[in-house]
CHARMM-style PDB file with segment names, atoms N, HN, CA, C and O in Angstrom:
ATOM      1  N   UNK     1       0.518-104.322 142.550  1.00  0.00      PROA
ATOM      2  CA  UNK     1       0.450-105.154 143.732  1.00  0.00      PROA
ATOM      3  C   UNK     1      -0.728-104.670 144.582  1.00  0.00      PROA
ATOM      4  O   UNK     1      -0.919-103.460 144.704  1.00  0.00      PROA
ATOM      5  N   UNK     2      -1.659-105.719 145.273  1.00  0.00      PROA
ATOM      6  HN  UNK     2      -1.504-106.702 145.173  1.00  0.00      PROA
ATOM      7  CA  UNK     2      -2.566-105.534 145.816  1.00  0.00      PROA
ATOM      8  C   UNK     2      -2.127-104.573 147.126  1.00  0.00      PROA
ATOM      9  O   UNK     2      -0.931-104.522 147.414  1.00  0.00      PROA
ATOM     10  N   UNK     3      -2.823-104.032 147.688  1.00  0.00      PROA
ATOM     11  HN  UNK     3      -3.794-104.073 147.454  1.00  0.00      PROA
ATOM     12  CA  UNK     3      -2.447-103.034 149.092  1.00  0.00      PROA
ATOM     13  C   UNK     3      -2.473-104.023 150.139  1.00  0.00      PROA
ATOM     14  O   UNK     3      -1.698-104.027 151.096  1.00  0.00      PROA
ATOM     15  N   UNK     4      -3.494-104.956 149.904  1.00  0.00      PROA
ATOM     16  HN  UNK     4      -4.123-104.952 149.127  1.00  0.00      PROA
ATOM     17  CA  UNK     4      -3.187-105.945 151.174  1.00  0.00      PROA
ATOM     18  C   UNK     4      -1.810-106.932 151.441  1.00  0.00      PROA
ATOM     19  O   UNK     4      -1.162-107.161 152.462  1.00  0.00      PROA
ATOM     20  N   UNK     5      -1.666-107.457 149.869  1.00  0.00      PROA
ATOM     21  HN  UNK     5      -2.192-107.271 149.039  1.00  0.00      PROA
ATOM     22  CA  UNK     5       0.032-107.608 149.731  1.00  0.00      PROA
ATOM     23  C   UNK     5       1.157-106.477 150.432  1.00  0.00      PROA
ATOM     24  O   UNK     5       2.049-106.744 151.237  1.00  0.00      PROA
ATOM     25  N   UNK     6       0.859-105.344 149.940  1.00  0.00      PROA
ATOM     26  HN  UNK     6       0.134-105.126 149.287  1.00  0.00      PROA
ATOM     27  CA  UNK     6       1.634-104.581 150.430  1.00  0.00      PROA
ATOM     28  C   UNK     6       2.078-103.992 151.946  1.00  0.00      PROA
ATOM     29  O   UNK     6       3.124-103.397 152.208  1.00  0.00      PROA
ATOM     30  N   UNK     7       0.866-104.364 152.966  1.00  0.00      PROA
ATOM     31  HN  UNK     7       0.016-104.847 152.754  1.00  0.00      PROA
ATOM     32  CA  UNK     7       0.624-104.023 154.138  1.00  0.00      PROA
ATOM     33  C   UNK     7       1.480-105.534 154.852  1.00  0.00      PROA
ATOM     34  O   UNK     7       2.359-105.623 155.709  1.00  0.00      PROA
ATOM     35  N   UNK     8       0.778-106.533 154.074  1.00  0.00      PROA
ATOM     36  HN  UNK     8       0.064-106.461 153.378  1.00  0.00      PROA
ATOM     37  CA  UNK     8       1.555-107.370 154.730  1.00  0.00      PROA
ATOM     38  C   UNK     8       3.611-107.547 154.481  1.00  0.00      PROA
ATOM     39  O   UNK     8       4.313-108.068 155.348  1.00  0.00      PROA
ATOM     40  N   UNK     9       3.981-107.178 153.609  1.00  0.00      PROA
ATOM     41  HN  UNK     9       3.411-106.755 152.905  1.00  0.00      PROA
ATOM     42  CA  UNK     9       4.977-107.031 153.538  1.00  0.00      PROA
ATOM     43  C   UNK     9       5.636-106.551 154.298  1.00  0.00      PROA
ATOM     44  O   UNK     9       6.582-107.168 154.786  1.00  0.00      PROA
ATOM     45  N   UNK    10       5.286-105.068 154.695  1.00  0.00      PROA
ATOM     46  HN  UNK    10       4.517-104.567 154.298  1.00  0.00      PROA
ATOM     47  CA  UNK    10       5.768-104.082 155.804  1.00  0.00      PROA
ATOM     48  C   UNK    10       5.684-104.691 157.108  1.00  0.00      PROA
ATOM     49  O   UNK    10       6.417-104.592 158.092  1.00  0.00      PROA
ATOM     50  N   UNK    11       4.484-105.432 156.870  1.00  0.00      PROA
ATOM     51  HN  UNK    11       3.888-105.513 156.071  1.00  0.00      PROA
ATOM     52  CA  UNK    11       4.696-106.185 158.145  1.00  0.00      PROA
ATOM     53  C   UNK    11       5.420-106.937 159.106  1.00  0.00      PROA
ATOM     54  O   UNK    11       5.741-106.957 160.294  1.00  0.00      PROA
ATOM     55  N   UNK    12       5.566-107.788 157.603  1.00  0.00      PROA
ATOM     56  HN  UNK    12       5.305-107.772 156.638  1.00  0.00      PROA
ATOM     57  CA  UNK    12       7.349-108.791 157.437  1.00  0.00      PROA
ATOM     58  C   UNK    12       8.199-107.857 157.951  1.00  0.00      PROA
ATOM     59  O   UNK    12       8.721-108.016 159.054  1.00  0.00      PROA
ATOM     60  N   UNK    13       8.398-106.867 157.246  1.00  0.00      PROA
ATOM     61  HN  UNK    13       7.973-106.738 156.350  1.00  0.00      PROA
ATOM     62  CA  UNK    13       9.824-106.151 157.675  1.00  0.00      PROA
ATOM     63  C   UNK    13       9.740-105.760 158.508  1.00  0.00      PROA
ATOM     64  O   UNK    13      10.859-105.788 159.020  1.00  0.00      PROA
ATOM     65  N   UNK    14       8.929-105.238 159.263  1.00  0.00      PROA
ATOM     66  HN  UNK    14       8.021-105.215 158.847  1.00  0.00      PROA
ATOM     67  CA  UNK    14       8.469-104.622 160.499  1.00  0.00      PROA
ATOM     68  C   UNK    14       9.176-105.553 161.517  1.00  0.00      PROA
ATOM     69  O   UNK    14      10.368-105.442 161.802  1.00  0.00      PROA
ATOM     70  N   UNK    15       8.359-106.455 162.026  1.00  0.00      PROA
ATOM     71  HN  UNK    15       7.390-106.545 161.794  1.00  0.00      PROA
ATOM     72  CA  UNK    15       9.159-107.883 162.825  1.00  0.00      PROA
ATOM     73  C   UNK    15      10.430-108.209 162.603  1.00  0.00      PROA
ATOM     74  O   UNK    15      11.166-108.509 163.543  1.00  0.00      PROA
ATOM     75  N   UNK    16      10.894-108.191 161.210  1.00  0.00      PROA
ATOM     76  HN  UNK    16      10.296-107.947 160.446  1.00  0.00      PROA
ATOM     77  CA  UNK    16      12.268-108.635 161.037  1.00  0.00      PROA
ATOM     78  C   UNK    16      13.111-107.899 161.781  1.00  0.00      PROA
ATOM     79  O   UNK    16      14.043-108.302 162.476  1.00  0.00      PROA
ATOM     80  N   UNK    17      12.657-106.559 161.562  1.00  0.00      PROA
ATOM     81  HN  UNK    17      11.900-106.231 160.997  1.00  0.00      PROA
ATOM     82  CA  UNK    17      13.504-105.855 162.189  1.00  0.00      PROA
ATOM     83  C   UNK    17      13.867-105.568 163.335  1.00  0.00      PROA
ATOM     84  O   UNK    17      14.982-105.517 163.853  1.00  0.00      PROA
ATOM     85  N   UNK    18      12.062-105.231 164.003  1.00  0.00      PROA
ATOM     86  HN  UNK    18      11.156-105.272 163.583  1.00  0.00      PROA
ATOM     87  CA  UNK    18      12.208-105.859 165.371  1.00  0.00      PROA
ATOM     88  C   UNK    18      12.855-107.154 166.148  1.00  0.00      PROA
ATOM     89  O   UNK    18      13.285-107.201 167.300  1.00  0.00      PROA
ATOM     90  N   UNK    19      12.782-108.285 165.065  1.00  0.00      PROA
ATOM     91  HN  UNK    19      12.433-108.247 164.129  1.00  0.00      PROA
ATOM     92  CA  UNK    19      13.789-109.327 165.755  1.00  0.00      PROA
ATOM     93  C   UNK    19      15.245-108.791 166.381  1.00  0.00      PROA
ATOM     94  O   UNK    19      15.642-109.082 167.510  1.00  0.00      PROA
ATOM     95  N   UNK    20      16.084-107.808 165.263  1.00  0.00      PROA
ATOM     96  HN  UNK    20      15.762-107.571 164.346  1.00  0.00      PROA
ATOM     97  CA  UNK    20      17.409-107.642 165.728  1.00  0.00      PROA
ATOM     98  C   UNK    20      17.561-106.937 166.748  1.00  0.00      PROA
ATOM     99  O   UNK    20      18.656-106.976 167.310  1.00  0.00      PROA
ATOM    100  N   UNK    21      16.207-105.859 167.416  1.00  0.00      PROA
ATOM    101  HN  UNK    21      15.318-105.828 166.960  1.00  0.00      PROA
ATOM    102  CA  UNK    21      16.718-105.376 168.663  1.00  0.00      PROA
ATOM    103  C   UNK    21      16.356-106.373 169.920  1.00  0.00      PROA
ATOM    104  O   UNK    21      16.828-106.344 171.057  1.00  0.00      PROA
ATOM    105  N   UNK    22      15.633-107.029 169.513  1.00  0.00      PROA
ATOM    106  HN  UNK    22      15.249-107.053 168.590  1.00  0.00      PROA
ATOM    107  CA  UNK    22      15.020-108.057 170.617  1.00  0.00      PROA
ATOM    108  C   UNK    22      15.946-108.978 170.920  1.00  0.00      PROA
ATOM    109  O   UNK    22      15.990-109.425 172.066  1.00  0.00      PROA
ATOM    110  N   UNK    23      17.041-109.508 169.711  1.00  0.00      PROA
ATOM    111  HN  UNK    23      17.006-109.145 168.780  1.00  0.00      PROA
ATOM    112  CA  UNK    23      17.850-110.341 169.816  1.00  0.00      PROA
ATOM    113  C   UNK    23      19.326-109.729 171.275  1.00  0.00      PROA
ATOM    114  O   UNK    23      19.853-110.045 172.342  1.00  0.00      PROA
ATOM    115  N   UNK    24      19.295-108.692 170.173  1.00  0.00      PROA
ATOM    116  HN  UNK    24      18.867-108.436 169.306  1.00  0.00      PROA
ATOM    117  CA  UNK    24      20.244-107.522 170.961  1.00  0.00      PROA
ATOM    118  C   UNK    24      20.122-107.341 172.733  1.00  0.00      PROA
ATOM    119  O   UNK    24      20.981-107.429 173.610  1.00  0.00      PROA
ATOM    120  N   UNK    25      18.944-107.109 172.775  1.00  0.00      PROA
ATOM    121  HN  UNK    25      18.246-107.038 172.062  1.00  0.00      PROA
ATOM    122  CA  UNK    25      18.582-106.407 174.696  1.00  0.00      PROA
ATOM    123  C   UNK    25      18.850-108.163 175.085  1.00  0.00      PROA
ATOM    124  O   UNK    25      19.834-108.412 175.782  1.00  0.00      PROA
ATOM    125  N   UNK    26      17.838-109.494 174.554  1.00  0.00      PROA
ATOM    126  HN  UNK    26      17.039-109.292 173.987  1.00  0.00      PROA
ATOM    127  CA  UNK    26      17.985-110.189 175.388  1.00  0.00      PROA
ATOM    128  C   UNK    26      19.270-110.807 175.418  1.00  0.00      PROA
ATOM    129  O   UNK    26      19.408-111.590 176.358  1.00  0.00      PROA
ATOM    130  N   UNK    27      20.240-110.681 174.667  1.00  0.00      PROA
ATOM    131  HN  UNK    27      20.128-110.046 173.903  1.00  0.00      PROA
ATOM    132  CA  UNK    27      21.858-111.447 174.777  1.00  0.00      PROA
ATOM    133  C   UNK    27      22.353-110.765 176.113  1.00  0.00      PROA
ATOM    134  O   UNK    27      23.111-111.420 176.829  1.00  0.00      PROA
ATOM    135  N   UNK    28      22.092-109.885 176.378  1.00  0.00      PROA
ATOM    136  HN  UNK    28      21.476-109.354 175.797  1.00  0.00      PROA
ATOM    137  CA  UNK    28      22.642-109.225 177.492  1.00  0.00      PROA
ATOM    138  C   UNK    28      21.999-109.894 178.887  1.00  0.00      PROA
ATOM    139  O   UNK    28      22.329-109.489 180.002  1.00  0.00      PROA
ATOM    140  N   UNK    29      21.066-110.940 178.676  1.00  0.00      PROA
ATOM    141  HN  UNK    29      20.798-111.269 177.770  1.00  0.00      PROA
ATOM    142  CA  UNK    29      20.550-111.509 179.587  1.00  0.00      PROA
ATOM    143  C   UNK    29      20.743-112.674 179.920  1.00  0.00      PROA
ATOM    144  O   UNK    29      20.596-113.045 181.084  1.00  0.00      PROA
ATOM    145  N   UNK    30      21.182-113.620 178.751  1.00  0.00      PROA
ATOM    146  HN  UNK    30      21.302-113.319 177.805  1.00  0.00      PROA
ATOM    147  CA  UNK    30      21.200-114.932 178.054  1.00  0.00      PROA
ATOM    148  C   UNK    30      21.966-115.127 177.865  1.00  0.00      PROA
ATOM    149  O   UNK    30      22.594-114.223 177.314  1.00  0.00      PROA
ATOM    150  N   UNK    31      22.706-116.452 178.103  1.00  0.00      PROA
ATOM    151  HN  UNK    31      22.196-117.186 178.551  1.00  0.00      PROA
ATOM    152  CA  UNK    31      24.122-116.452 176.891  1.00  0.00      PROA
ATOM    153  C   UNK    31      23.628-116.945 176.102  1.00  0.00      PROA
ATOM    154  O   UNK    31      22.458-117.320 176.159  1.00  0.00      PROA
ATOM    155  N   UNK    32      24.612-117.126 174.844  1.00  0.00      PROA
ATOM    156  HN  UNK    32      25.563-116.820 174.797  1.00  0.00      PROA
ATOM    157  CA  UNK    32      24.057-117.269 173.735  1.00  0.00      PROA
ATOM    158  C   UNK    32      23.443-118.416 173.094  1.00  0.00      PROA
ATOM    159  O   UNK    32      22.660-118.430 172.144  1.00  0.00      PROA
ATOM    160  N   UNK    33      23.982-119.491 173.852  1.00  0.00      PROA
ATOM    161  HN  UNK    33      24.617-119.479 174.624  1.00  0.00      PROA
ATOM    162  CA  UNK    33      23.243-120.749 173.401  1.00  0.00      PROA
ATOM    163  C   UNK    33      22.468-120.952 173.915  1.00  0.00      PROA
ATOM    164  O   UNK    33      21.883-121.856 173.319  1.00  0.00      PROA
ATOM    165  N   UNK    34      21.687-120.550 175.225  1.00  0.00      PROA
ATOM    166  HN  UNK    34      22.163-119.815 175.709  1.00  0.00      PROA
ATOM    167  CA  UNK    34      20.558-120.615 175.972  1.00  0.00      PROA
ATOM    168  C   UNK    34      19.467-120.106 175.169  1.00  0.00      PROA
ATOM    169  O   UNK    34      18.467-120.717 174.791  1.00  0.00      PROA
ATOM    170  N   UNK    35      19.860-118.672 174.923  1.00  0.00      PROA
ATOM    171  HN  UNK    35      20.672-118.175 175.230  1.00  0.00      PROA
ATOM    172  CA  UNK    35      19.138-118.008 174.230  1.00  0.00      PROA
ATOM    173  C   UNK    35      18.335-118.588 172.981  1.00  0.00      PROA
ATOM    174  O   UNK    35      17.105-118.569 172.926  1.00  0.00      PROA
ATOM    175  N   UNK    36      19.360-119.233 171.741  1.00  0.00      PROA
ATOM    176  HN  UNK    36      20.358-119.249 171.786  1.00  0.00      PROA
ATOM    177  CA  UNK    36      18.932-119.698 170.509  1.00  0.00      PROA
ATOM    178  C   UNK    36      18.430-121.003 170.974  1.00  0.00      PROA
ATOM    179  O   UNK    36      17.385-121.219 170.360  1.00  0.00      PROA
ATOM    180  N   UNK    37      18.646-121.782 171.623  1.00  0.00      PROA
ATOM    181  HN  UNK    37      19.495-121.607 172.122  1.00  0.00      PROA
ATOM    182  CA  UNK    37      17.977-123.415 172.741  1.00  0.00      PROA
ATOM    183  C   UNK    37      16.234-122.598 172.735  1.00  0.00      PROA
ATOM    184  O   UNK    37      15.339-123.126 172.076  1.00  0.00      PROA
ATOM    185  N   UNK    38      15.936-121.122 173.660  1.00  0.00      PROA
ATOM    186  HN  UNK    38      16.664-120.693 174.196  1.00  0.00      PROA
ATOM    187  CA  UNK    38      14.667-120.631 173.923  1.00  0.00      PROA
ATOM    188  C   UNK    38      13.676-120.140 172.844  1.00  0.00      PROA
ATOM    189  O   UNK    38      12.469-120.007 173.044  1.00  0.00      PROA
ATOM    190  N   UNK    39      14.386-119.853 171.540  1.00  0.00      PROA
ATOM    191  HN  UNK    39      15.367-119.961 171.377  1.00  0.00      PROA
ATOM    192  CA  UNK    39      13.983-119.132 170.275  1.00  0.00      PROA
ATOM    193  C   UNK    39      13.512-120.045 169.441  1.00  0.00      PROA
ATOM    194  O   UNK    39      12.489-119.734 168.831  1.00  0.00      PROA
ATOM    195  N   UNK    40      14.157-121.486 169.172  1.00  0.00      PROA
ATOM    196  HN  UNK    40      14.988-121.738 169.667  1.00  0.00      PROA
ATOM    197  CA  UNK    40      13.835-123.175 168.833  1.00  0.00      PROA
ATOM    198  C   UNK    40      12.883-122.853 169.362  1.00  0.00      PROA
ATOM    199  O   UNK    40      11.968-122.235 168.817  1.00  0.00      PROA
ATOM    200  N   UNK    41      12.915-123.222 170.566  1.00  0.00      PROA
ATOM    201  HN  UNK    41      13.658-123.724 171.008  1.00  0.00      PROA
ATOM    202  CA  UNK    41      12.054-124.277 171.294  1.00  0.00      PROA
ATOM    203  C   UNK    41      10.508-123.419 171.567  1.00  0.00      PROA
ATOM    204  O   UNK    41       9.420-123.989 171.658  1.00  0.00      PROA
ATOM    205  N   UNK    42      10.726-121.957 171.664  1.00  0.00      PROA
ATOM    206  HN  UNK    42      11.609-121.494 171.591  1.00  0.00      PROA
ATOM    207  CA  UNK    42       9.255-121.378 171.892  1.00  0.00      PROA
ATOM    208  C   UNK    42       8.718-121.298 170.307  1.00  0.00      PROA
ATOM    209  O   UNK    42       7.514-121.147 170.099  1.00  0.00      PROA
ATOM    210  N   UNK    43       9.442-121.379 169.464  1.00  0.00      PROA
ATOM    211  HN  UNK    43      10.420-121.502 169.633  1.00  0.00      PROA
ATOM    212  CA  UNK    43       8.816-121.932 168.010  1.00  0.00      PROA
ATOM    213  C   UNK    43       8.194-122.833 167.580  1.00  0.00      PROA
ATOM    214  O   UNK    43       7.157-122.704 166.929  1.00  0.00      PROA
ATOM    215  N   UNK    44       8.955-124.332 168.001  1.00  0.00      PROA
ATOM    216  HN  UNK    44       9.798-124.436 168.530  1.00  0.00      PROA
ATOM    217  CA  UNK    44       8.801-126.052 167.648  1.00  0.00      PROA
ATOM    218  C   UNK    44       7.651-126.390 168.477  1.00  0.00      PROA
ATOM    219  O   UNK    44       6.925-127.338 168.179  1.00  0.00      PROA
ATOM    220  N   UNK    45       7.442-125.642 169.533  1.00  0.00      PROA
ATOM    221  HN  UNK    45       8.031-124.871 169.775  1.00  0.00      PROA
ATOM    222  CA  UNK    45       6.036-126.131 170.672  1.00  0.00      PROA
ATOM    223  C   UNK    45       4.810-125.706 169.824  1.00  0.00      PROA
ATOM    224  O   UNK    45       4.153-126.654 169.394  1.00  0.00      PROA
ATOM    225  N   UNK    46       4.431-124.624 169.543  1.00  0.00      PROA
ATOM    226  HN  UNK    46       4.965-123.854 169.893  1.00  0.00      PROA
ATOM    227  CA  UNK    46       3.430-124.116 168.739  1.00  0.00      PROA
ATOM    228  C   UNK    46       2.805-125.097 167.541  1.00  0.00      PROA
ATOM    229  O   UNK    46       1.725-125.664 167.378  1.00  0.00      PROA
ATOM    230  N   UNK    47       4.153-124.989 166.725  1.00  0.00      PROA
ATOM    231  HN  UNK    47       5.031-124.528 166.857  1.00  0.00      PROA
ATOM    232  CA  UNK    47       4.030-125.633 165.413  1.00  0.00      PROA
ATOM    233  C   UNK    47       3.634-127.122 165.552  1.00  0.00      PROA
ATOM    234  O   UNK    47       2.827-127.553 164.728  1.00  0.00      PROA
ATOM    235  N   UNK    48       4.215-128.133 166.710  1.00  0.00      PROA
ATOM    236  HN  UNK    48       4.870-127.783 167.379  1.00  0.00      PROA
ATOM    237  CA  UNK    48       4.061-129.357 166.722  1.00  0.00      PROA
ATOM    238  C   UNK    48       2.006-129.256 167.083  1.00  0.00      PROA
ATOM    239  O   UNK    48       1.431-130.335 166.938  1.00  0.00      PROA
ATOM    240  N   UNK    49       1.443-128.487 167.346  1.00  0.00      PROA
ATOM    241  HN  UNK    49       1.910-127.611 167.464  1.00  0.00      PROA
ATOM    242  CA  UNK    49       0.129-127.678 167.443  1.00  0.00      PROA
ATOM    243  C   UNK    49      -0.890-127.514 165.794  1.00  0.00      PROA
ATOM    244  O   UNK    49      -1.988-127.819 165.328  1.00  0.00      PROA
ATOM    245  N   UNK    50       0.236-126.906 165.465  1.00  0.00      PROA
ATOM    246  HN  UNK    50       1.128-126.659 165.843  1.00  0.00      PROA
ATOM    247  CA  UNK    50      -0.631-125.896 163.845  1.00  0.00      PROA
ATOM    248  C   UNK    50       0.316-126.359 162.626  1.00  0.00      PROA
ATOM    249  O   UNK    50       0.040-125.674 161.642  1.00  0.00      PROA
ATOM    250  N   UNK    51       1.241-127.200 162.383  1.00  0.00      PROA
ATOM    251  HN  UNK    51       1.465-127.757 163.183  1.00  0.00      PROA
ATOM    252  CA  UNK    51       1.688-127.760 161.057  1.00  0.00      PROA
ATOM    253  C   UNK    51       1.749-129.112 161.220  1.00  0.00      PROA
ATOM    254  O   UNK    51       2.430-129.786 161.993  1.00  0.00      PROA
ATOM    255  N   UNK    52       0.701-129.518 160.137  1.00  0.00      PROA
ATOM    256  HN  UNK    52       0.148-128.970 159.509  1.00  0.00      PROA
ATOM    257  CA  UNK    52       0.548-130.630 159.768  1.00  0.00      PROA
ATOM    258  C   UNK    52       1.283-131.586 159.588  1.00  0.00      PROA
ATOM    259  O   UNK    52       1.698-131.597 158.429  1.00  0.00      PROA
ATOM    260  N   UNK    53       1.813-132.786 160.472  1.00  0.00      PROA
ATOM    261  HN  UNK    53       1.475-132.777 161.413  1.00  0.00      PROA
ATOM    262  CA  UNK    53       2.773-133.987 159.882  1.00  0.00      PROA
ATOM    263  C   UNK    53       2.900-134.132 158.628  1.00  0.00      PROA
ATOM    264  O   UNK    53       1.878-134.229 157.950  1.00  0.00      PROA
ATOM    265  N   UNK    54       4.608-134.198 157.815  1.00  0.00      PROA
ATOM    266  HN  UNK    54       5.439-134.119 158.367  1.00  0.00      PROA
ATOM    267  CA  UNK    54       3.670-134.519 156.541  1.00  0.00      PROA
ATOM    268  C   UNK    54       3.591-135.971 156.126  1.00  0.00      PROA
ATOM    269  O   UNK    54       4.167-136.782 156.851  1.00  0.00      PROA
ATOM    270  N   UNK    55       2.776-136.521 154.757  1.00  0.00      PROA
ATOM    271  HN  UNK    55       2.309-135.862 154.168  1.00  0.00      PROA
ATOM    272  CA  UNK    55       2.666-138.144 154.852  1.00  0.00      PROA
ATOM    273  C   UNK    55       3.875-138.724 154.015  1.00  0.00      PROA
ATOM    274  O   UNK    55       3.903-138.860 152.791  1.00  0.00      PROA
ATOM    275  N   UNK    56       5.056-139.097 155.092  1.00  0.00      PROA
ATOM    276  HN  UNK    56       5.034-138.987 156.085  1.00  0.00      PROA
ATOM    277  CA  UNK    56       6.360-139.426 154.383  1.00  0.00      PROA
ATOM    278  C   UNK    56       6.495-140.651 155.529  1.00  0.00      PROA
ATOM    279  O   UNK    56       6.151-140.639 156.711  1.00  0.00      PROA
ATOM    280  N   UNK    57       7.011-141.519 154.874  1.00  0.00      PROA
ATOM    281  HN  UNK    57       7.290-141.529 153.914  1.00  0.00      PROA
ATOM    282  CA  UNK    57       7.587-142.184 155.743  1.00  0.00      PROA
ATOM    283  C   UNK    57       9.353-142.236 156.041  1.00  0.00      PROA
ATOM    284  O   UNK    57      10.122-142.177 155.082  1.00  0.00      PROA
ATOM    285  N   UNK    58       9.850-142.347 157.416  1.00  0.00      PROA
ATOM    286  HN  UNK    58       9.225-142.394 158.195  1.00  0.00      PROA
ATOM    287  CA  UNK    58      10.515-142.434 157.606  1.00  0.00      PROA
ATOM    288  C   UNK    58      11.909-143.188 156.598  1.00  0.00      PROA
ATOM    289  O   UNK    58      12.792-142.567 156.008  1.00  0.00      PROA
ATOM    290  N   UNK    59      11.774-144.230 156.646  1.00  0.00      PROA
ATOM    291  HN  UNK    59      11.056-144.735 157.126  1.00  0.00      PROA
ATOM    292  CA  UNK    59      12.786-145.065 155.966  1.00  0.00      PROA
ATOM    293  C   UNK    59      13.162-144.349 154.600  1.00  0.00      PROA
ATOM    294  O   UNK    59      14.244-144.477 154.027  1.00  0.00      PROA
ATOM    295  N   UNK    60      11.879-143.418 154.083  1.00  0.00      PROA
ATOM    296  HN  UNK    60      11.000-143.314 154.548  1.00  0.00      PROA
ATOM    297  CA  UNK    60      12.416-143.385 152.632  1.00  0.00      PROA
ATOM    298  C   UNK    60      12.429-141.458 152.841  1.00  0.00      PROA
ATOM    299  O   UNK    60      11.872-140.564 152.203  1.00  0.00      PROA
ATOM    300  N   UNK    61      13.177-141.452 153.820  1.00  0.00      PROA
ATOM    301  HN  UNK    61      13.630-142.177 154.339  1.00  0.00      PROA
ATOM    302  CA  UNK    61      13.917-139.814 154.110  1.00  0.00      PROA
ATOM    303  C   UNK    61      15.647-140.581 153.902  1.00  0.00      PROA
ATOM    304  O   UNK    61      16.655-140.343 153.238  1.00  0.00      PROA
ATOM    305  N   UNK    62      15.083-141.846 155.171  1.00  0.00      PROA
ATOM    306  HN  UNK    62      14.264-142.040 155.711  1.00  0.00      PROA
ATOM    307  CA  UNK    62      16.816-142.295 155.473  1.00  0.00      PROA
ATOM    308  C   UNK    62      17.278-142.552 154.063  1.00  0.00      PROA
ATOM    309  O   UNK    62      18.348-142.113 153.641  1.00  0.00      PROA
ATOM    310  N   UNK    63      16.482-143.243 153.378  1.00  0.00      PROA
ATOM    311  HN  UNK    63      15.612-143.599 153.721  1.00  0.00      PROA
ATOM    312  CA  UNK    63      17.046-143.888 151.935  1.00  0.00      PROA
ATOM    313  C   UNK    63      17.962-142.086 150.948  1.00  0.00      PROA
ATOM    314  O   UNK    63      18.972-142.004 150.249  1.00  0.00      PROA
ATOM    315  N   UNK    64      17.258-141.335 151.270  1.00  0.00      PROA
ATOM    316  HN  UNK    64      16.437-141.401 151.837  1.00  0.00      PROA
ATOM    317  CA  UNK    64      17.818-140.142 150.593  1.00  0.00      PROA
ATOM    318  C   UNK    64      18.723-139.492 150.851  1.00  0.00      PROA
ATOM    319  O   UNK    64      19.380-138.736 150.134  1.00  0.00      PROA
ATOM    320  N   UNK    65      18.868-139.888 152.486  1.00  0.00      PROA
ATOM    321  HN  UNK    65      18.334-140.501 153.068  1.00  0.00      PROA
ATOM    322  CA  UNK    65      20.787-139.613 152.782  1.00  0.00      PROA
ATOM    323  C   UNK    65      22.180-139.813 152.641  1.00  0.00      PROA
ATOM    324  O   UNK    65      22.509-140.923 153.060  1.00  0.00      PROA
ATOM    325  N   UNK    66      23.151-139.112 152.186  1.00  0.00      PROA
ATOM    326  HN  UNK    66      22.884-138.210 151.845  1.00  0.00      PROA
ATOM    327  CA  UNK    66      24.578-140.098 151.591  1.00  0.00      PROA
ATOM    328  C   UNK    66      25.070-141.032 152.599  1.00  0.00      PROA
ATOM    329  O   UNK    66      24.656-141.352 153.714  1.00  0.00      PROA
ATOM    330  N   UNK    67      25.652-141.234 152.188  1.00  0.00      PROA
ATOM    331  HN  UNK    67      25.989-140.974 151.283  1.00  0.00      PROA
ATOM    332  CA  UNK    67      26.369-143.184 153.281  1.00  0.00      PROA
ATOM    333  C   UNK    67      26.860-142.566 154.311  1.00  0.00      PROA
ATOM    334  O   UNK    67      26.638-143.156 155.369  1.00  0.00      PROA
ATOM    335  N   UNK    68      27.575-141.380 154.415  1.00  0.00      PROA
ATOM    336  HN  UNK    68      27.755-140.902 153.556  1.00  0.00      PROA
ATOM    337  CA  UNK    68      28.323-140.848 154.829  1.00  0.00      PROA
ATOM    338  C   UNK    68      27.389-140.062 156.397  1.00  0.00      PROA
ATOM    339  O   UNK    68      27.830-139.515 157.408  1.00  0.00      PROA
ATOM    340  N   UNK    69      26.657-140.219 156.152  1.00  0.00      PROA
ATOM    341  HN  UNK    69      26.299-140.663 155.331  1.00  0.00      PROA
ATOM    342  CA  UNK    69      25.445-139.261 157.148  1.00  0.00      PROA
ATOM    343  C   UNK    69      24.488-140.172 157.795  1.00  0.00      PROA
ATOM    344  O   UNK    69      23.575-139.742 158.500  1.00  0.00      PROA
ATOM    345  N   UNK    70      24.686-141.470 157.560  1.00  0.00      PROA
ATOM    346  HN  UNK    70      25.428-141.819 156.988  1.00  0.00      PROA
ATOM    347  CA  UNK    70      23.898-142.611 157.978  1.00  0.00      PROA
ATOM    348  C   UNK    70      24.469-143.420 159.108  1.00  0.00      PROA
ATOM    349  OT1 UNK    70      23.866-144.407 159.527  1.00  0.00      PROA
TER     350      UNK     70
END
């Protein structure tokens, strides 16, 4: 495995891990659905920014849903 693969990996884990204390200190601030509402939403703002729409059309997402969900 390349070292740059490898650096980035640690990296991954690095953050991951850091997520669980970050999650941790701010619950004590937040309740909890506020909290995961702020974690969405400071995510979905960015991205609606830097990921590309993709070219689907609507109707033929709905067409792929069971009856039951429509």
């Amino acid at each position: 495995m390349p070292r740059r693969h490898a650096v980035l990996a640690l990296v991954v884990a690095v953050f991951w891990a850091v997520n669980f204390v970050v999650i941790d200190i701010n619950l004590e601030s937040f309740p909890p659905l506020l909290f995961a509402a702020l974690r969405f939403g400071l995510i979905a703002f960015p991205a609606i920014f830097f990921v590309a729409r993709p070219d689907v059309r609507w109707l033929a997402l709905l067409r792929r849903l069971p009856r039951s969900a429509r």
